[in-house]
N, CA and C atoms as an extended XYZ file, in Angstrom:
315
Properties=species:S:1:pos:R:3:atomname:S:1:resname:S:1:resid:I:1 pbc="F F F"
N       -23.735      -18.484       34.799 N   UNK     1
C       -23.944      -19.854       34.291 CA  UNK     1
C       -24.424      -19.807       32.844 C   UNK     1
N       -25.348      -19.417       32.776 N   UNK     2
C       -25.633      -19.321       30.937 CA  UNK     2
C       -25.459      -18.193       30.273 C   UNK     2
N       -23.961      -17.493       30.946 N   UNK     3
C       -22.786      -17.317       29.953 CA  UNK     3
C       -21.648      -18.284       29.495 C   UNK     3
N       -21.968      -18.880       30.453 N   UNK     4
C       -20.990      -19.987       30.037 CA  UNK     4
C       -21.402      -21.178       29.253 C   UNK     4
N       -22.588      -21.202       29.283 N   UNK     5
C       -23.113      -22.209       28.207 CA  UNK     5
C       -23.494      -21.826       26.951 C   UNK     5
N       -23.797      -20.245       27.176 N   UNK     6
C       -24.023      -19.821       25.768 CA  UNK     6
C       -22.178      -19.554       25.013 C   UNK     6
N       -21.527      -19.255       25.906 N   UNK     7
C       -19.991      -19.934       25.075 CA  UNK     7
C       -19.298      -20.903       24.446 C   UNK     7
N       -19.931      -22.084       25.266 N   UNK     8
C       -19.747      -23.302       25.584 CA  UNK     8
C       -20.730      -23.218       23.510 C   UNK     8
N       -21.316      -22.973       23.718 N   UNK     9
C       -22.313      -23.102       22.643 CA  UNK     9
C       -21.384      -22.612       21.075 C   UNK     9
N       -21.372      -21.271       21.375 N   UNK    10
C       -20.708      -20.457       20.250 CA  UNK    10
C       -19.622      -21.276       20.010 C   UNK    10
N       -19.098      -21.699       20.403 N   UNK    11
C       -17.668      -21.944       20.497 CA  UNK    11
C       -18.207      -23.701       19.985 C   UNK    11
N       -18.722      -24.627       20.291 N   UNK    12
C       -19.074      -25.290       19.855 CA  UNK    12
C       -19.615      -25.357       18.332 C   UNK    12
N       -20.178      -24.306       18.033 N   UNK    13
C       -21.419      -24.244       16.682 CA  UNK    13
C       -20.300      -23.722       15.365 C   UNK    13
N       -19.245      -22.632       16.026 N   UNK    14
C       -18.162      -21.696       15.427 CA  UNK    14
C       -17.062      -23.560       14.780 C   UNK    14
N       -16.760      -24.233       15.610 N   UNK    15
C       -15.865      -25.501       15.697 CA  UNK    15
C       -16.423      -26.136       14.572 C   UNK    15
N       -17.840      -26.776       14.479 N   UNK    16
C       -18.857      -27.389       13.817 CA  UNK    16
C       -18.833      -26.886       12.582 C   UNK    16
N       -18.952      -25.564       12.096 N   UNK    17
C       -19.005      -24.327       10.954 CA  UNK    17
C       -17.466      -24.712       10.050 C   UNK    17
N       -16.319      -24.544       11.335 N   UNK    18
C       -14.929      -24.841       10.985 CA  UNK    18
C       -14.665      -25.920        9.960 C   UNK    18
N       -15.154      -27.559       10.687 N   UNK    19
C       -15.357      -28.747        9.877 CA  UNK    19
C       -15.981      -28.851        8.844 C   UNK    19
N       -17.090      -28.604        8.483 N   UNK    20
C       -18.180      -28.252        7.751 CA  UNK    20
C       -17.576      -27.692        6.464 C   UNK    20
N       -16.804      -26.414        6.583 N   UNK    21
C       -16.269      -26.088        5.418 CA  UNK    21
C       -15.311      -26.285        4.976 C   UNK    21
N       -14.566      -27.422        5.777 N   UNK    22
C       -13.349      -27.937        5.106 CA  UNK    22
C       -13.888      -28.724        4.466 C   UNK    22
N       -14.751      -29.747        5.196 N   UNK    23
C       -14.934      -31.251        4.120 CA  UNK    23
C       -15.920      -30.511        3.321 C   UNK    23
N       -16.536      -29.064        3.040 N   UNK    24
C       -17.140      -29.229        2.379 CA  UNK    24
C       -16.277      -28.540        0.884 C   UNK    24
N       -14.887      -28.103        0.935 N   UNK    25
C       -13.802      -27.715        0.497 CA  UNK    25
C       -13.478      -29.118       -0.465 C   UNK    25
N       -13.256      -29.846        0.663 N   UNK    26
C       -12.738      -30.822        0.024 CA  UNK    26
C       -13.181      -31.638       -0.486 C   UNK    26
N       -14.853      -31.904       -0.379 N   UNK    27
C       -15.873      -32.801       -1.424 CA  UNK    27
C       -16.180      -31.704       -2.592 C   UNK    27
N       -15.342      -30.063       -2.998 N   UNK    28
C       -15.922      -29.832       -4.165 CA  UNK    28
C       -14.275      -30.137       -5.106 C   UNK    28
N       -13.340      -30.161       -4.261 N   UNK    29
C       -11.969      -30.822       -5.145 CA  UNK    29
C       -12.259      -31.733       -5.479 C   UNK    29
N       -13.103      -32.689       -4.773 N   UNK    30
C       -13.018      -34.339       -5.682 CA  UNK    30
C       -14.051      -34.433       -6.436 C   UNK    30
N       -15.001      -33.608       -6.436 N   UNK    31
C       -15.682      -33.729       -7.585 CA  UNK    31
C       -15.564      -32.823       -8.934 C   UNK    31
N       -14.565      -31.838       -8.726 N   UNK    32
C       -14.280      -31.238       -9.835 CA  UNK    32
C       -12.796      -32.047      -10.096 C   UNK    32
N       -12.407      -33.080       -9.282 N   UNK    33
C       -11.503      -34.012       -9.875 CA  UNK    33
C       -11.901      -35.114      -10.966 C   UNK    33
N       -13.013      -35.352      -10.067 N   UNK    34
C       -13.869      -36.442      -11.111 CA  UNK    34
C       -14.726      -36.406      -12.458 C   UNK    34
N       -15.222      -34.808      -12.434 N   UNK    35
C       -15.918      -34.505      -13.764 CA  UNK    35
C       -14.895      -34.192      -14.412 C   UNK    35
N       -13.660      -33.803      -13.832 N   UNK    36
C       -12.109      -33.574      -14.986 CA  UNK    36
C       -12.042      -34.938      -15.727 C   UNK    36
N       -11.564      -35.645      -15.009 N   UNK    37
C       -11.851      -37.438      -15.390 CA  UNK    37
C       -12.334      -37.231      -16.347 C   UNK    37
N       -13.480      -37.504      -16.163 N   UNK    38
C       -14.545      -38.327      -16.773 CA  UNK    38
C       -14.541      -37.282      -17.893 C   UNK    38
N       -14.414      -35.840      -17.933 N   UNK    39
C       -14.445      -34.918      -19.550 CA  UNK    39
C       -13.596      -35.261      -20.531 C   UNK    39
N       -12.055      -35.889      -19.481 N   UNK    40
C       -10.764      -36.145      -20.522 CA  UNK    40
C       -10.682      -37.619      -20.999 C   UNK    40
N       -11.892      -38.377      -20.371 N   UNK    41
C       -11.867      -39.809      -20.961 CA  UNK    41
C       -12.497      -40.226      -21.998 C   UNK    41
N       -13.649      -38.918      -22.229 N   UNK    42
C       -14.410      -38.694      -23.005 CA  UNK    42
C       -13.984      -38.370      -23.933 C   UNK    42
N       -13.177      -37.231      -23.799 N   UNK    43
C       -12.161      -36.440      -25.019 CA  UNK    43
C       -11.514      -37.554      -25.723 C   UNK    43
N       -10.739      -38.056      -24.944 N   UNK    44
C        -9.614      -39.300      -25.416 CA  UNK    44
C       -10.265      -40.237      -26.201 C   UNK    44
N       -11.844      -40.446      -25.883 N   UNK    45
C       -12.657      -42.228      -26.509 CA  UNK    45
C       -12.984      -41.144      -27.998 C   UNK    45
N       -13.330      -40.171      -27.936 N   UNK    46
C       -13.902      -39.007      -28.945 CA  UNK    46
C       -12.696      -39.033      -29.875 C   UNK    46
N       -11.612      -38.266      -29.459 N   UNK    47
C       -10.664      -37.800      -30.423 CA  UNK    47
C        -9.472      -38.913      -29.897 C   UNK    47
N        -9.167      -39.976      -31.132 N   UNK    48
C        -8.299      -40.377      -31.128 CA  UNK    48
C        -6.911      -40.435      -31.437 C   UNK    48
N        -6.164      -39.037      -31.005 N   UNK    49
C        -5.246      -38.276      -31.520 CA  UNK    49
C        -4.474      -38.860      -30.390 C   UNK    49
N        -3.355      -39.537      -30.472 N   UNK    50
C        -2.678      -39.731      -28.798 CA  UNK    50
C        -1.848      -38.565      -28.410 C   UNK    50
N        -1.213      -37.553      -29.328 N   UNK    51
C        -0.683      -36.683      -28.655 CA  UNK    51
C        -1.439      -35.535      -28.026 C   UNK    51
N        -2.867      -35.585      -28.943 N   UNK    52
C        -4.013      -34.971      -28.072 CA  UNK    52
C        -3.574      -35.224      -26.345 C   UNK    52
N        -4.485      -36.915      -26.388 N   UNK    53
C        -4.910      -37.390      -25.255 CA  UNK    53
C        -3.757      -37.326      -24.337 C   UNK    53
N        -2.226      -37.288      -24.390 N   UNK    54
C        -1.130      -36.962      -23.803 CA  UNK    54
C        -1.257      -35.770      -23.031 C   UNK    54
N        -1.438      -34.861      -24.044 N   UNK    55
C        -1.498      -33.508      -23.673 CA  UNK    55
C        -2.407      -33.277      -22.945 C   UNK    55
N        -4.009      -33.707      -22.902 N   UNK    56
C        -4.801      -33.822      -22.117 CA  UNK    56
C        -4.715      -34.322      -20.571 C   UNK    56
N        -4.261      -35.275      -20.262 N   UNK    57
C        -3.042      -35.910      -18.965 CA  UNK    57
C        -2.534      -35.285      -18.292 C   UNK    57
N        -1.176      -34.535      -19.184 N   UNK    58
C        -0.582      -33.344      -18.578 CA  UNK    58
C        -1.545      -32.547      -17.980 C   UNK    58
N        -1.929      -31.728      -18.757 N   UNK    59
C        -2.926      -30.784      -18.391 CA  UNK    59
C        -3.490      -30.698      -17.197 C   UNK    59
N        -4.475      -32.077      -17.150 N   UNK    60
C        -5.399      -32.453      -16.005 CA  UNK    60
C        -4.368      -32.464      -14.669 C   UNK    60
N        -3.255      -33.330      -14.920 N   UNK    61
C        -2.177      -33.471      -14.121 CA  UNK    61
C        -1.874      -32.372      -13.047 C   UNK    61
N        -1.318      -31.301      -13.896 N   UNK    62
C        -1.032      -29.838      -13.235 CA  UNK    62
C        -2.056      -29.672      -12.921 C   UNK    62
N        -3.223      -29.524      -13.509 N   UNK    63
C        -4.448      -28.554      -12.818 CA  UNK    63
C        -4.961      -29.041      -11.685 C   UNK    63
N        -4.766      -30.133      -11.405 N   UNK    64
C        -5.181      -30.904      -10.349 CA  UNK    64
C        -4.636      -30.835       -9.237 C   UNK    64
N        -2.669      -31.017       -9.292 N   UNK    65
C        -2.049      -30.209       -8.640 CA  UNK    65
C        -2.231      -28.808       -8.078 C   UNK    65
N        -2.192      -28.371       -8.884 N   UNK    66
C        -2.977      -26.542       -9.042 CA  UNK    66
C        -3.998      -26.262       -7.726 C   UNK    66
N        -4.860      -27.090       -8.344 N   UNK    67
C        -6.282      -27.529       -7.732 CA  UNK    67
C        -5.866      -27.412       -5.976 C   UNK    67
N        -5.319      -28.993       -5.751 N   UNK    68
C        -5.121      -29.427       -4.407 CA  UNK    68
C        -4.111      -28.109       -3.580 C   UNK    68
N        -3.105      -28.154       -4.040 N   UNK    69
C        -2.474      -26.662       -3.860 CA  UNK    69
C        -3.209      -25.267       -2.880 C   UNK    69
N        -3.886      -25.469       -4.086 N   UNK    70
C        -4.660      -23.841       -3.753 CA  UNK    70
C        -5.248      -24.252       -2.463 C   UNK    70
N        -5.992      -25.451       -2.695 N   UNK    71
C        -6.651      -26.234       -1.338 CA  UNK    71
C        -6.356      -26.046       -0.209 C   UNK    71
N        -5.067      -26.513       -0.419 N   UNK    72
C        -3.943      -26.682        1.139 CA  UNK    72
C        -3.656      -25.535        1.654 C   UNK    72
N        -3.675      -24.564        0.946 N   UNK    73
C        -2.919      -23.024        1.499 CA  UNK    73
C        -4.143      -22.469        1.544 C   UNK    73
N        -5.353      -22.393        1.183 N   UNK    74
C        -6.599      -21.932        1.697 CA  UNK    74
C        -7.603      -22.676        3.078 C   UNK    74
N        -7.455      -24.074        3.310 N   UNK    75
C        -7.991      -24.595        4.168 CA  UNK    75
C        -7.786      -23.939        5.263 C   UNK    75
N        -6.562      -24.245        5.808 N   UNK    76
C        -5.727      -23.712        7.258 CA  UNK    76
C        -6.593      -22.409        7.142 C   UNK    76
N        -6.669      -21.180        6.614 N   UNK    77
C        -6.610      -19.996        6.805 CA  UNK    77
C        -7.958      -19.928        6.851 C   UNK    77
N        -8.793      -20.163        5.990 N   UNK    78
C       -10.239      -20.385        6.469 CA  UNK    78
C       -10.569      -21.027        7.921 C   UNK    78
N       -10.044      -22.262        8.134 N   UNK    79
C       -10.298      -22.302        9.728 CA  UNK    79
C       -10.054      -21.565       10.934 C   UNK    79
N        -8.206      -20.855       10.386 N   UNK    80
C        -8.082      -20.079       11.545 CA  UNK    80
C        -9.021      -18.723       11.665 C   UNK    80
N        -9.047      -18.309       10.582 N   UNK    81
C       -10.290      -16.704       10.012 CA  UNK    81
C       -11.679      -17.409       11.186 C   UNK    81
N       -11.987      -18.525       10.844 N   UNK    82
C       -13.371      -18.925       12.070 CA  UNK    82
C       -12.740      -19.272       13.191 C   UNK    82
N       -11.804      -19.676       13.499 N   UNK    83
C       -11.367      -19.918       15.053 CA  UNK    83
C       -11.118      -18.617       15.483 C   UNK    83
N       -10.556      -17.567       14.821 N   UNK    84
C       -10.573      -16.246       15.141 CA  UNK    84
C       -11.506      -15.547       16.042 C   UNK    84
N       -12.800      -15.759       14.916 N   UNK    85
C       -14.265      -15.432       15.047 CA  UNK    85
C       -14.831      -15.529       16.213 C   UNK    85
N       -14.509      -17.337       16.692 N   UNK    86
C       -14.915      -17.978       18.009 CA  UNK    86
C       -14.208      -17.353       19.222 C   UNK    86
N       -12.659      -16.573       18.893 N   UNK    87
C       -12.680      -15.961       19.933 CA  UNK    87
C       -13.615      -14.485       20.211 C   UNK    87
N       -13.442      -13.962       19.099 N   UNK    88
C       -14.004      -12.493       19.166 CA  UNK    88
C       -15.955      -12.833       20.000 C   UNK    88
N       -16.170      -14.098       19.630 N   UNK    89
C       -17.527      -13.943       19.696 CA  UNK    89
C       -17.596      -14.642       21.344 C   UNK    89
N       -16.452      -15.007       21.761 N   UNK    90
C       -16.682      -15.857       23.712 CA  UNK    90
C       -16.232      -14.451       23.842 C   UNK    90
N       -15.036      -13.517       23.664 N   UNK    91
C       -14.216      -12.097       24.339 CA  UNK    91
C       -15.950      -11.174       24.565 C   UNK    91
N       -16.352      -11.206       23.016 N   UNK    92
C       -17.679      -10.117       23.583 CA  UNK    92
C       -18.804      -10.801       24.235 C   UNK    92
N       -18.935      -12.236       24.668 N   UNK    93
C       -19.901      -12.795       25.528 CA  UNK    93
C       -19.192      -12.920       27.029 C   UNK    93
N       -18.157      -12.766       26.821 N   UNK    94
C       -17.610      -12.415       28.521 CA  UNK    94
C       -17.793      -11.126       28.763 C   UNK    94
N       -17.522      -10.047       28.037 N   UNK    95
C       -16.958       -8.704       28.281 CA  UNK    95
C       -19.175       -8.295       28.518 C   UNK    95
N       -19.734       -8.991       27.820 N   UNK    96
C       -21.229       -8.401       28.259 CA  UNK    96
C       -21.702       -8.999       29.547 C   UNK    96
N       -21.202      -10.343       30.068 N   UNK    97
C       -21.479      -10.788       31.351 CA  UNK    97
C       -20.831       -9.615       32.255 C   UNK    97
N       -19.488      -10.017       32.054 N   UNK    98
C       -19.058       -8.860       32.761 CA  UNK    98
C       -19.794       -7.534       32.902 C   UNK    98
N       -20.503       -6.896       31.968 N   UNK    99
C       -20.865       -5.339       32.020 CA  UNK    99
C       -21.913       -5.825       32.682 C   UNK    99
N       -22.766       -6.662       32.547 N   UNK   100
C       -24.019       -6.790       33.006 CA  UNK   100
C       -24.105       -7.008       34.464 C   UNK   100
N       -22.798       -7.825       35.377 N   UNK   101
C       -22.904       -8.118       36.817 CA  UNK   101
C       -22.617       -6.737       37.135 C   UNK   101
N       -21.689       -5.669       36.836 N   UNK   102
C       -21.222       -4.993       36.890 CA  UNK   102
C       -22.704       -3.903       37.230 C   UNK   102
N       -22.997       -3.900       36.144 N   UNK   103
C       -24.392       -2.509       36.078 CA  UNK   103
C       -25.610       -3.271       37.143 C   UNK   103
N       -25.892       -4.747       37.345 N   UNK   104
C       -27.003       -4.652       38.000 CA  UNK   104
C       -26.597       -4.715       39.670 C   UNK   104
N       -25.642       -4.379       40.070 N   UNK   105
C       -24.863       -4.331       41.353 CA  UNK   105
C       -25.482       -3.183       42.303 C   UNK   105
């Protein structure tokens, strides 16, 4: 019984860990979206060059792309790398129940 809750647990806390570092993935994209902003609006009110501030656009544009990108193809794999984990960590909380009914027999 409290192998199974201490699974019930891991496996719960491992899930929790999972979420956690996505949104916490994805609240540091939008804020390195937003201080991008706010540097190139600055630039633009500063230097009133429009092919500057064009070029600045672009820039932000791709990198942002760039940005989200990298995001998307790193999220997934970070979760599965901890869903991984959650198995390895219920396989060796069974495999010690197991040894343990086993040896006090």
């Amino acid at each position: 019984m409290a192998g199974a809750v201490a699974e019930a647990m891991a496996v719960a806390v491992a899930m929790a860990v999972a979420v956690a570092v996505v949104v916490m993935m994805v609240v540091v994209v939008v804020v390195v979206m937003v201080v991008v902003v706010i540097v190139v609006v600055v630039v633009m009110v500063v230097v009133v060059d429009v092919a500057m501030a064009v070029a600045l656009v672009v820039v932000v544009v791709v990198a942002s792309v760039v940005v989200v990108g990298v995001f998307v193809a790193v999220a997934p794999a970070v979760v599965v790398a901890l869903l991984m984990a959650v198995v390895v960590v219920v396989v060796h909380i069974k495999l010690t129940v197991l040894y343990n009914a086993f040896r006090f027999k």
